[in-house]
PATOR-879632 format. One record per residue: residue in one letter; x, y, z of N, C-alpha, C, O, CB in turn. Coordinates in Angstrom, 2 decimals. Glycine has a CB too. Example, Ala and Ser with C-alpha at 12.3 -4.5 7.8 and 13.67 -1.06 7.14 Angstrom:
REM residues 2
code=A	n.c1=13.19	n.c2=-5.69	n.c3=7.80	ca.c1=12.30	ca.c2=-4.50	ca.c3=7.80	c.c1=13.20	c.c2=-3.30	c.c3=7.80	o.c1=14.24	o.c2=-3.32	o.c3=8.46	cb.c1=11.31	cb.c2=-4.47	cb.c3=9.05
code=S	n.c1=12.85	n.c2=-2.25	n.c3=7.08	ca.c1=13.67	ca.c2=-1.06	ca.c3=7.14	c.c1=12.90	c.c2=0.03	c.c3=7.87	o.c1=13.41	o.c2=1.14	o.c3=8.04	cb.c1=14.08	cb.c2=-0.60	cb.c3=5.72
END
This chain:
REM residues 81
code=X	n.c1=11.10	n.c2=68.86	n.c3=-15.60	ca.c1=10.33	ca.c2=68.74	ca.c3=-14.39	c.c1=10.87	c.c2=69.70	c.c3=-13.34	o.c1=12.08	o.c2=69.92	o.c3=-13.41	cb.c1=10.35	cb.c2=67.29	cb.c3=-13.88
code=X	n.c1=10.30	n.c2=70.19	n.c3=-12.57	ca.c1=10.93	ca.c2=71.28	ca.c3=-11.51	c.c1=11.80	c.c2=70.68	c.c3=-10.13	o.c1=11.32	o.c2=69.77	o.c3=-9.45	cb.c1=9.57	cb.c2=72.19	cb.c3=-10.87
code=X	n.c1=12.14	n.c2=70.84	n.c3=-10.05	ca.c1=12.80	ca.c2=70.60	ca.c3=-8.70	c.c1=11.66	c.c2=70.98	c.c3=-7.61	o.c1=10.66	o.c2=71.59	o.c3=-7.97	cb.c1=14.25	cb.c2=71.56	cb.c3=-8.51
code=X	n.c1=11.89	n.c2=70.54	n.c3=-6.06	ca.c1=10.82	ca.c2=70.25	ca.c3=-5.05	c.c1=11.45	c.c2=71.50	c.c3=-4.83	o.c1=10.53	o.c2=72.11	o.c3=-4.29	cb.c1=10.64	cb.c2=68.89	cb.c3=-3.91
code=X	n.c1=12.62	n.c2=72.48	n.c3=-4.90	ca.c1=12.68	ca.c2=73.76	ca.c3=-4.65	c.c1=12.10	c.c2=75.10	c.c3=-5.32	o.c1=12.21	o.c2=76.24	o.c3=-4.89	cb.c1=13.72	cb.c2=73.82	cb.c3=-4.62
code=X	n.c1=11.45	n.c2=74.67	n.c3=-6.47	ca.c1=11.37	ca.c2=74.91	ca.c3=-7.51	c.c1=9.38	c.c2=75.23	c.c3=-7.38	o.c1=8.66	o.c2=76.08	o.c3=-7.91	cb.c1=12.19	cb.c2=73.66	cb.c3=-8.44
code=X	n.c1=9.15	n.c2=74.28	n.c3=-6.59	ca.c1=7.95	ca.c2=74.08	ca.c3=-6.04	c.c1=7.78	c.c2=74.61	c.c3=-5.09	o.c1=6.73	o.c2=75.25	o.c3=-5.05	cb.c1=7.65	cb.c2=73.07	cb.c3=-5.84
code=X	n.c1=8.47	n.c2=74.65	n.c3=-4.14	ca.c1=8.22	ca.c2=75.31	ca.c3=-3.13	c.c1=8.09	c.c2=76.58	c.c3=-3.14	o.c1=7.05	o.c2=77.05	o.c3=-2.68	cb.c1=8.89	cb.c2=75.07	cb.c3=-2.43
code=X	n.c1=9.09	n.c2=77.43	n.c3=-3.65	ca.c1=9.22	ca.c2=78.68	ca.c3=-4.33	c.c1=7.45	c.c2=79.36	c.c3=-5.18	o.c1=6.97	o.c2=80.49	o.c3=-5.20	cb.c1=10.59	cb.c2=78.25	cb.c3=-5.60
code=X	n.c1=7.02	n.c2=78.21	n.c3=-5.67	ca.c1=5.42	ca.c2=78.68	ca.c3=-6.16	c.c1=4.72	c.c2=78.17	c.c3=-5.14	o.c1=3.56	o.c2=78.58	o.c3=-5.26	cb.c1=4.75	cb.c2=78.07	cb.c3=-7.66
code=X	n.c1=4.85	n.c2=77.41	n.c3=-4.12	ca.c1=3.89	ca.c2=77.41	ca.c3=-3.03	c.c1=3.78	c.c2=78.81	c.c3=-1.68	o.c1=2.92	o.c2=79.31	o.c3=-0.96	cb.c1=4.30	cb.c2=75.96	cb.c3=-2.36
code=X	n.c1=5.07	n.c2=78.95	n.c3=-1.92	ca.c1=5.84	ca.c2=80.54	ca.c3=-1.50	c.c1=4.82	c.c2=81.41	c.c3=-1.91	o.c1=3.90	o.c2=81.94	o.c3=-1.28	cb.c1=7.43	cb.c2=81.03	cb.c3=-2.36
code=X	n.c1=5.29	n.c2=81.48	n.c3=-3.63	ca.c1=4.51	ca.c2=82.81	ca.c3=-4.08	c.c1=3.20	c.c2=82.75	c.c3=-4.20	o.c1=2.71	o.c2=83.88	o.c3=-4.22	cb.c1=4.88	cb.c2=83.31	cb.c3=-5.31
code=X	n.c1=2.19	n.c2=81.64	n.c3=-4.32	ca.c1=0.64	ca.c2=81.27	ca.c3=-3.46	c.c1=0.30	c.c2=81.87	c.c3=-2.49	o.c1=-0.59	o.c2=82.72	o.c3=-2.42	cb.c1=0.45	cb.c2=80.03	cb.c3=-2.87
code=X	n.c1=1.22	n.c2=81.34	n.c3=-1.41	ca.c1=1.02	ca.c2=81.58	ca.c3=-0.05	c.c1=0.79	c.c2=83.24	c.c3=0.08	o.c1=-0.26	o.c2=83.73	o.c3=0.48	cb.c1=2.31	cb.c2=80.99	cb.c3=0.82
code=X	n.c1=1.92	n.c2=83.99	n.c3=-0.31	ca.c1=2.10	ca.c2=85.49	ca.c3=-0.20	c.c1=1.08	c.c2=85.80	c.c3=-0.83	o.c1=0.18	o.c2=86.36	o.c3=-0.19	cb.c1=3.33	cb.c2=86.16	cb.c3=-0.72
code=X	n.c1=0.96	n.c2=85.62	n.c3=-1.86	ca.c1=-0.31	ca.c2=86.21	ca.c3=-2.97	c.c1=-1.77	c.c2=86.57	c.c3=-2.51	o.c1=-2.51	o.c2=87.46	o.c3=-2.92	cb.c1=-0.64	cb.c2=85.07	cb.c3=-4.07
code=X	n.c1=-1.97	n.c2=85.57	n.c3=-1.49	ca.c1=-2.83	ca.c2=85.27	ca.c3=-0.45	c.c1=-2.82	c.c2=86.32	c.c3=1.20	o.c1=-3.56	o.c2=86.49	o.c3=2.17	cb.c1=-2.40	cb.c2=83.70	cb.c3=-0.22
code=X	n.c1=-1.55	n.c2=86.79	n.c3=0.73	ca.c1=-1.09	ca.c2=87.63	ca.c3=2.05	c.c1=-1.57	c.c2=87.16	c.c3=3.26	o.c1=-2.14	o.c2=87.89	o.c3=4.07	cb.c1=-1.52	cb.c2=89.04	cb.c3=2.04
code=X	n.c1=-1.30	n.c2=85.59	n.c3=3.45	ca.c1=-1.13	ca.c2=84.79	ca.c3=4.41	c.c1=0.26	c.c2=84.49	c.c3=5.08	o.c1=1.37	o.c2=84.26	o.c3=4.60	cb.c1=-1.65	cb.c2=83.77	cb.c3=3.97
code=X	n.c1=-0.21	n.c2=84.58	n.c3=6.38	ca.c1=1.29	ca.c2=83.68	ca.c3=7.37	c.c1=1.46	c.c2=82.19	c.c3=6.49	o.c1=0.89	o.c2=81.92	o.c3=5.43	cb.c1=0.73	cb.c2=83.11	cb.c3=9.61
code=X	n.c1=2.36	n.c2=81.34	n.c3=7.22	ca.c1=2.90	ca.c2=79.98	ca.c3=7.13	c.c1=2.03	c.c2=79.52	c.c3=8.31	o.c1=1.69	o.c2=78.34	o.c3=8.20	cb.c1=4.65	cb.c2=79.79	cb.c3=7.27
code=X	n.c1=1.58	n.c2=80.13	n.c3=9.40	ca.c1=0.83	ca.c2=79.53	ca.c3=10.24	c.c1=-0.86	c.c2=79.32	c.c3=10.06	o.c1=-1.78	o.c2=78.60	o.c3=10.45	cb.c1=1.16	cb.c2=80.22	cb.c3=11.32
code=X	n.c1=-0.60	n.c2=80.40	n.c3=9.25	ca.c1=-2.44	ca.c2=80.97	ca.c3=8.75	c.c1=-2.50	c.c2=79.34	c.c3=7.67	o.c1=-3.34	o.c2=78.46	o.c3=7.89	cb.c1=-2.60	cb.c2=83.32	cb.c3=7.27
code=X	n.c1=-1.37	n.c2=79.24	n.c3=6.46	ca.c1=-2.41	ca.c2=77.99	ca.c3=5.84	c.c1=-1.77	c.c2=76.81	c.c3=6.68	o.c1=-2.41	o.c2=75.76	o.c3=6.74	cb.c1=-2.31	cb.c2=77.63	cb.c3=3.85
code=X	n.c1=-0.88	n.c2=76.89	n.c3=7.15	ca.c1=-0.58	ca.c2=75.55	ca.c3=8.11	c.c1=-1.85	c.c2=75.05	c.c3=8.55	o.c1=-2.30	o.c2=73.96	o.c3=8.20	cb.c1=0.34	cb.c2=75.84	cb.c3=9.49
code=X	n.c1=-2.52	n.c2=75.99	n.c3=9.44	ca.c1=-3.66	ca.c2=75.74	ca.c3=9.77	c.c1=-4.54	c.c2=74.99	c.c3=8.84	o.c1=-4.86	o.c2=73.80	o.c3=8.97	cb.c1=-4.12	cb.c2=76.79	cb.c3=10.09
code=X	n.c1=-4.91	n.c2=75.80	n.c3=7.89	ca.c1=-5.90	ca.c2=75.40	ca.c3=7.09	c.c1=-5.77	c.c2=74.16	c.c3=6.45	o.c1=-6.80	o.c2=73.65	o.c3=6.00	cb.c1=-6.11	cb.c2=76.28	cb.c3=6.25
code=X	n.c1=-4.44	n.c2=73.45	n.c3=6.28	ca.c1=-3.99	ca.c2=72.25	ca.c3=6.01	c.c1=-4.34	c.c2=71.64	c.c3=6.67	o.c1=-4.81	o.c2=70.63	o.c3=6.13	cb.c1=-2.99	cb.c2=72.02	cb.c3=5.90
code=X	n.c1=-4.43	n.c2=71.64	n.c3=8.07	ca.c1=-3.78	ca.c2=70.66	ca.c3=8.80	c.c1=-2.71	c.c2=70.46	c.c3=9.18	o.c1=-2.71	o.c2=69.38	o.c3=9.76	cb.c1=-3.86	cb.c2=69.91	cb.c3=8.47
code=X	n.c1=-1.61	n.c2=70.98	n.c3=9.19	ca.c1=-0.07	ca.c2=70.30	ca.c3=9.04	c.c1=1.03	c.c2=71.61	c.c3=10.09	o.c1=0.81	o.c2=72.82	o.c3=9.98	cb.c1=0.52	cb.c2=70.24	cb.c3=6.76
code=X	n.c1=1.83	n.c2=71.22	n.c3=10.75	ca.c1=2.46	ca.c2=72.13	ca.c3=11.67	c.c1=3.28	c.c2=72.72	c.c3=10.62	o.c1=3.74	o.c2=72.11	o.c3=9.65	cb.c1=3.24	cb.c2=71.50	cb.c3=12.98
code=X	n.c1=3.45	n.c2=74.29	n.c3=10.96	ca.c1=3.89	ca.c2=75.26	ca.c3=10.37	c.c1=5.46	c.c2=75.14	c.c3=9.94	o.c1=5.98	o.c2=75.80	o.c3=9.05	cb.c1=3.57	cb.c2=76.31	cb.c3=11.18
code=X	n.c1=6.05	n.c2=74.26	n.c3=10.68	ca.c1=7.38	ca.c2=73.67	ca.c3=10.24	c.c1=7.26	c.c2=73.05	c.c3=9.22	o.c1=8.16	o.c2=73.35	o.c3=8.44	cb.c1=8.02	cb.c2=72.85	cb.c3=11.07
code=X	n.c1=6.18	n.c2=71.89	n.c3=8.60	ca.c1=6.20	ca.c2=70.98	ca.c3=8.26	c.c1=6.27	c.c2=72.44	c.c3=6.71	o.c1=7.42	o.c2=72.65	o.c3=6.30	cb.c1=5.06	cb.c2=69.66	cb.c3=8.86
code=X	n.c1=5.43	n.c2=73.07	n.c3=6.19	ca.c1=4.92	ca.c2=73.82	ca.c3=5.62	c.c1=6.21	c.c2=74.45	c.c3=5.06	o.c1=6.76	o.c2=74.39	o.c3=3.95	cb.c1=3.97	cb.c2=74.50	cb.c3=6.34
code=X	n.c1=6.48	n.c2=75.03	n.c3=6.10	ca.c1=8.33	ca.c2=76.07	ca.c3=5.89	c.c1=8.88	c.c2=75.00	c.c3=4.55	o.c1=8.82	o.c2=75.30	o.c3=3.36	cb.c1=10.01	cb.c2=75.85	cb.c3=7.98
code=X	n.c1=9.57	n.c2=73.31	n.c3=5.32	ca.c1=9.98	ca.c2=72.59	ca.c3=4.92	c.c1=9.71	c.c2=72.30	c.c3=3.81	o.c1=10.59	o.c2=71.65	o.c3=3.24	cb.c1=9.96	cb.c2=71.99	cb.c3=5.47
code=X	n.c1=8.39	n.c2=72.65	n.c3=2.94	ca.c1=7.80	ca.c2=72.34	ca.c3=1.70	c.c1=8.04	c.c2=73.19	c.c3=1.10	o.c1=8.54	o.c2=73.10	o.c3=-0.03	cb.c1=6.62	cb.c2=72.07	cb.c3=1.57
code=X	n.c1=7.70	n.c2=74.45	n.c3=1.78	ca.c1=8.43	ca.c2=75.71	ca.c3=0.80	c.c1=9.89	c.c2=76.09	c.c3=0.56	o.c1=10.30	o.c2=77.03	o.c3=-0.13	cb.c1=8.02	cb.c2=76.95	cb.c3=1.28
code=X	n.c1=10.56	n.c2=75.23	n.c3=1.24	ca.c1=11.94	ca.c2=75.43	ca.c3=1.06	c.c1=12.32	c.c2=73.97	c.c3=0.09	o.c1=13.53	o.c2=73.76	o.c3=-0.03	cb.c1=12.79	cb.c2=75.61	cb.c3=2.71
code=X	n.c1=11.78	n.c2=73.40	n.c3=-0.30	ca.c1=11.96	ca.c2=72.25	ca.c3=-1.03	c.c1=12.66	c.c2=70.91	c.c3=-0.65	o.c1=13.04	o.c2=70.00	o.c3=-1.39	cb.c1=12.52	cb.c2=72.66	cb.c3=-1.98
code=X	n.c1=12.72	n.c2=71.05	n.c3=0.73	ca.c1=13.67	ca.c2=69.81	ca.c3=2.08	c.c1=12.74	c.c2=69.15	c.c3=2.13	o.c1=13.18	o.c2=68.00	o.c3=2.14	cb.c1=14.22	cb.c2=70.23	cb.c3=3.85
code=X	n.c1=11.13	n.c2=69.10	n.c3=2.19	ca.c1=10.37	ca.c2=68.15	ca.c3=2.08	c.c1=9.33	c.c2=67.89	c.c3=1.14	o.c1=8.71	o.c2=68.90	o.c3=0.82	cb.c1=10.00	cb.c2=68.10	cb.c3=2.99
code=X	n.c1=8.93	n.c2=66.74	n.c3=0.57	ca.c1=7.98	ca.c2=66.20	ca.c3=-0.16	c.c1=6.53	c.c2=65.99	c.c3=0.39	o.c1=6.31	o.c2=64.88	o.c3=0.87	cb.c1=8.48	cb.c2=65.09	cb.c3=-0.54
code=X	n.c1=5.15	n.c2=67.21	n.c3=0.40	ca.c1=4.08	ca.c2=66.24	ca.c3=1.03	c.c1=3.64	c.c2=64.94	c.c3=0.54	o.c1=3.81	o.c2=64.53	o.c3=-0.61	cb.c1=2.96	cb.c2=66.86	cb.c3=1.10
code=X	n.c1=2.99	n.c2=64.25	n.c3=1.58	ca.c1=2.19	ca.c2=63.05	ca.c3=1.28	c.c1=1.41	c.c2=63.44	c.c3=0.22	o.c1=1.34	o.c2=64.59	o.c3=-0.19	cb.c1=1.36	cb.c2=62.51	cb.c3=2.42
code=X	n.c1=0.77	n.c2=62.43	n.c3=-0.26	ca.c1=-0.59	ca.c2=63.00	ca.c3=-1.60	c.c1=-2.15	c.c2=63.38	c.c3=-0.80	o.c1=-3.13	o.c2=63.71	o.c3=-1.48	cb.c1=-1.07	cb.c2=61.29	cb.c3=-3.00
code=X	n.c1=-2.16	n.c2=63.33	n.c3=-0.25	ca.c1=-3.44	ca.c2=63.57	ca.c3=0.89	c.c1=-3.10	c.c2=65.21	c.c3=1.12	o.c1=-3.98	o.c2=66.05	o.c3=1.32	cb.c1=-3.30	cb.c2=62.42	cb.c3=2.67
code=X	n.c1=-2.04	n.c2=65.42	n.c3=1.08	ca.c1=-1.26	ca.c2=67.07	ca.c3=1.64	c.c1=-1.56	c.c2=67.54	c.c3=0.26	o.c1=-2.40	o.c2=68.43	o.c3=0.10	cb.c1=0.82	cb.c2=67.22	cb.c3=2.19
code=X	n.c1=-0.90	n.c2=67.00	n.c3=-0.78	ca.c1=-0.66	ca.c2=67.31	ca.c3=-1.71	c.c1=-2.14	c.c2=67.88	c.c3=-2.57	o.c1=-2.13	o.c2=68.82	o.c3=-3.37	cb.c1=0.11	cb.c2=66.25	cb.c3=-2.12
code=X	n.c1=-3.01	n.c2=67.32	n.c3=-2.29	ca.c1=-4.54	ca.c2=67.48	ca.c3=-2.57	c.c1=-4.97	c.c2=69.11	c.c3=-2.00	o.c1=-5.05	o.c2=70.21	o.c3=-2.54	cb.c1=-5.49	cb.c2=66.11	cb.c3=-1.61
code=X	n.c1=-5.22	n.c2=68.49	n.c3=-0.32	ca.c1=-5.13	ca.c2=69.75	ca.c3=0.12	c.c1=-4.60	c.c2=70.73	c.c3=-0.04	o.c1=-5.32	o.c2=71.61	o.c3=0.42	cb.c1=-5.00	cb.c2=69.79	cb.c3=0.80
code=X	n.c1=-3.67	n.c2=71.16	n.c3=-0.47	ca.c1=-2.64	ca.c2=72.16	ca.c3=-1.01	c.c1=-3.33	c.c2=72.70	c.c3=-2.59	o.c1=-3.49	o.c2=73.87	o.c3=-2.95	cb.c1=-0.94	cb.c2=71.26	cb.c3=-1.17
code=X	n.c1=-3.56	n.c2=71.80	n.c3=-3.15	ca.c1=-4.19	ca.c2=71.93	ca.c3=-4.49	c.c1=-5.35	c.c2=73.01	c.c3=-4.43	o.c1=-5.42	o.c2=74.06	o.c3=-5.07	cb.c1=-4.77	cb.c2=70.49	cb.c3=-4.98
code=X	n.c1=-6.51	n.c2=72.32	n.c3=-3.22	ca.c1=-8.09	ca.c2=72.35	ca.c3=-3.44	c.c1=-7.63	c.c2=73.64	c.c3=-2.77	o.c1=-8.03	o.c2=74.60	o.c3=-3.44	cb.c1=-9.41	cb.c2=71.12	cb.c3=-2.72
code=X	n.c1=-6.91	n.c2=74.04	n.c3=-1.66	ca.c1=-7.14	ca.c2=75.30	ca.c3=-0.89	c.c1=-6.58	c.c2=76.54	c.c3=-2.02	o.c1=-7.13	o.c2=77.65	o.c3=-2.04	cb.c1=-6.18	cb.c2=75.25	cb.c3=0.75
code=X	n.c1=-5.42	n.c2=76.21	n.c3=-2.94	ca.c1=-4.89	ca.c2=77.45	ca.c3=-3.73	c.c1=-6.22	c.c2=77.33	c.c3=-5.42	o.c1=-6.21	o.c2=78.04	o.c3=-6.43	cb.c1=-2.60	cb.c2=77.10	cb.c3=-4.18
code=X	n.c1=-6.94	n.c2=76.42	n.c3=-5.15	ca.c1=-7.59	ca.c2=76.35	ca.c3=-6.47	c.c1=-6.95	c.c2=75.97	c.c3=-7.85	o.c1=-7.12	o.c2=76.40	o.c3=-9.00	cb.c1=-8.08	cb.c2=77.53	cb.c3=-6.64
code=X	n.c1=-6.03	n.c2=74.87	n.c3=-7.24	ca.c1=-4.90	ca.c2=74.46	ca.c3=-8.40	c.c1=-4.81	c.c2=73.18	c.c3=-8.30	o.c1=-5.14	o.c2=72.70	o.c3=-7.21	cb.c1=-3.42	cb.c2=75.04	cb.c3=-8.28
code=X	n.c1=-4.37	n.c2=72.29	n.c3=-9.34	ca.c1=-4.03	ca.c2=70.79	ca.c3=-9.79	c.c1=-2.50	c.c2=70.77	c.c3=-9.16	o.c1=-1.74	o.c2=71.70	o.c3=-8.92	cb.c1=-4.10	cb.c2=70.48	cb.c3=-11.71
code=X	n.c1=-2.35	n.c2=69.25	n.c3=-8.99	ca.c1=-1.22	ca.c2=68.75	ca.c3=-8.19	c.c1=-1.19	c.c2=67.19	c.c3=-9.45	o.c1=-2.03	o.c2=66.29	o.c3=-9.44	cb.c1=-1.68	cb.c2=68.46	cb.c3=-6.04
code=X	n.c1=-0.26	n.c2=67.26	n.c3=-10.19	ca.c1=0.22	ca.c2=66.30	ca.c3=-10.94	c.c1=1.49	c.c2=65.42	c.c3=-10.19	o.c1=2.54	o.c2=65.99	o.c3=-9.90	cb.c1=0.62	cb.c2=67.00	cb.c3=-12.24
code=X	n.c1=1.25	n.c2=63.77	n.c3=-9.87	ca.c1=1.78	ca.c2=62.94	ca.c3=-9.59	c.c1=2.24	c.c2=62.06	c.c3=-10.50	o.c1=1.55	o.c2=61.22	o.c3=-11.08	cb.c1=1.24	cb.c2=62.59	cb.c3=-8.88
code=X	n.c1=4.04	n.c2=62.35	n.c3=-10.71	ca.c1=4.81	ca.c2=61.12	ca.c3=-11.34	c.c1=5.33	c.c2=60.02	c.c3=-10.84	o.c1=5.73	o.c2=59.07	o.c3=-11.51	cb.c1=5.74	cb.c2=61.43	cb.c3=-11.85
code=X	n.c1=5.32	n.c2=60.15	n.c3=-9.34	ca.c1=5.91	ca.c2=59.28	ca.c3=-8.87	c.c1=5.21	c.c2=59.27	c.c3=-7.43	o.c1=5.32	o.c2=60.14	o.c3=-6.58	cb.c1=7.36	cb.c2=59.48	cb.c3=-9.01
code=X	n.c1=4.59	n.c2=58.30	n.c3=-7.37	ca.c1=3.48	ca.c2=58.03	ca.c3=-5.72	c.c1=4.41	c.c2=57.59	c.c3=-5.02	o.c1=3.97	o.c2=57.08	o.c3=-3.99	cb.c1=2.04	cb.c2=56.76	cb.c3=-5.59
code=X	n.c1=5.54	n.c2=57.54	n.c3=-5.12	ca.c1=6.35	ca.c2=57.21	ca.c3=-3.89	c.c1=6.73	c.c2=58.69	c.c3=-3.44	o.c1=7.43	o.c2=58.68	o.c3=-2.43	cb.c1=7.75	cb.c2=56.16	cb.c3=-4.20
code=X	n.c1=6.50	n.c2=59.67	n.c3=-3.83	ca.c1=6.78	ca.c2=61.12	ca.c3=-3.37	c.c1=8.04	c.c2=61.64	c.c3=-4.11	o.c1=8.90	o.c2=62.41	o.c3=-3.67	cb.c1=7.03	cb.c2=61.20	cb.c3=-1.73
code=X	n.c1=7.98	n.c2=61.16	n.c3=-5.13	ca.c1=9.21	ca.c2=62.26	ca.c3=-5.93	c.c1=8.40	c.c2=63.27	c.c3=-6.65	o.c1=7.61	o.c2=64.00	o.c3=-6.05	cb.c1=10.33	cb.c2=61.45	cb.c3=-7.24
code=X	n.c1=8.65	n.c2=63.32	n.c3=-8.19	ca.c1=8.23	ca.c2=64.63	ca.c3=-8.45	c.c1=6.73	c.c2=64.45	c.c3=-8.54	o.c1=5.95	o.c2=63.54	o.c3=-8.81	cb.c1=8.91	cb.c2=65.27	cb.c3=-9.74
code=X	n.c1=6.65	n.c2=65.92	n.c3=-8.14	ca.c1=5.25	ca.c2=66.55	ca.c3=-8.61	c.c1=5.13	c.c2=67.89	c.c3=-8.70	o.c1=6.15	o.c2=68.57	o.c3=-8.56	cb.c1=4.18	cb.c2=66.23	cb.c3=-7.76
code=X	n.c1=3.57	n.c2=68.67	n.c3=-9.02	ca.c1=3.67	ca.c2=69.47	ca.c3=-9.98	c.c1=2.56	c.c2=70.26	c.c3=-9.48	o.c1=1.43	o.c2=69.77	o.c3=-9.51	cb.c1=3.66	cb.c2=68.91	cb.c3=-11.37
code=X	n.c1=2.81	n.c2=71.71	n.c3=-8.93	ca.c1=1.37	ca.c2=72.50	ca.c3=-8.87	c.c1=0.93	c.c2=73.16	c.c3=-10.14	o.c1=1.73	o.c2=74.00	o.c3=-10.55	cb.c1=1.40	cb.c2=73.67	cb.c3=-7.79
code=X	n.c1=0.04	n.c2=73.02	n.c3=-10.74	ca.c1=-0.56	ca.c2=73.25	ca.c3=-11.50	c.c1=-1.09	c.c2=74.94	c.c3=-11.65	o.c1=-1.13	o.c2=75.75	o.c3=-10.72	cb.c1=-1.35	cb.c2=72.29	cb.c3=-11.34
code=X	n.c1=-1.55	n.c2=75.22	n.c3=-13.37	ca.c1=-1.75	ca.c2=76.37	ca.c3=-13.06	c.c1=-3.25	c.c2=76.42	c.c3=-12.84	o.c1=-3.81	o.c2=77.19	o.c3=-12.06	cb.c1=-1.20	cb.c2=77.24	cb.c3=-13.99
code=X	n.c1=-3.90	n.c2=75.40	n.c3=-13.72	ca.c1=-5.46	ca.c2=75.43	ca.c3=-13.61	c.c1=-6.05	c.c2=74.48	c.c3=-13.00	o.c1=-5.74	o.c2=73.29	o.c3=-12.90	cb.c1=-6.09	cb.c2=75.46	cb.c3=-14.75
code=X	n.c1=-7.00	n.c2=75.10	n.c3=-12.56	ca.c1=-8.49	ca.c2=74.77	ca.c3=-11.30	c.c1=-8.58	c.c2=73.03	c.c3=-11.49	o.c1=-8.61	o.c2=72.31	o.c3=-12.48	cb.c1=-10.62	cb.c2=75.74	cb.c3=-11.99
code=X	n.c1=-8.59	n.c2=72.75	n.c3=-10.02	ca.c1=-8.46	ca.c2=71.32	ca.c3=-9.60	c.c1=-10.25	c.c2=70.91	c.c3=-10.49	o.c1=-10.31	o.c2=70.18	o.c3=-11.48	cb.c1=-8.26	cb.c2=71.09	cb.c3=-7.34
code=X	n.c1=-11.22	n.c2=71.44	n.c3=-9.99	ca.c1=-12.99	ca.c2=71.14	ca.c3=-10.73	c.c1=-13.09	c.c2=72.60	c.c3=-11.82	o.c1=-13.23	o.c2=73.81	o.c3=-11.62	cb.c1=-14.78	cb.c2=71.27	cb.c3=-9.02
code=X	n.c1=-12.91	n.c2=71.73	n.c3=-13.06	ca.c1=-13.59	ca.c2=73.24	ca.c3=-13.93	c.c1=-14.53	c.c2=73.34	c.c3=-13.89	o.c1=-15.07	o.c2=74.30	o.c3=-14.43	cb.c1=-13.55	cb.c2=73.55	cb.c3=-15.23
END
């Protein structure tokens, strides 16, 4: 299973890929641009509501093992095939 740093690091390379700021999808989340940093640095876990959003905006699946907010998983393929 990856580590939440591990994750973050591919929410990182999303983000860039996109040649977006941290403020540009902050926005588009919803969520303050700190909060975002914090996810990409693997110090924080989003909620599953975040976790969705994050999914639907990169066009990727978000696999939940643990609904109390431990691991999870960005996916490589499309949230609706």
């Amino acid at each position: 299973m990856p580590s939440n740093k591990q994750i973050g690091e591919r929410l990182r390379g999303l983000r860039k890929k996109r040649k977006m700021t941290i403020a540009d999808v902050a926005a588009v989340l919803g969520i303050a641009p700190s909060t975002l940093t914090a996810y990409e640095l693997g110090s924080r876990t989003p909620r599953d509501g975040v976790k969705e959003k994050i999914a639907d905006y990169y066009g990727k699946s978000v696999t939940n093992h643990d609904k109390r907010g431990g691991e999870w998983h960005v996916c490589s393929h499309a949230v609706h095939p």
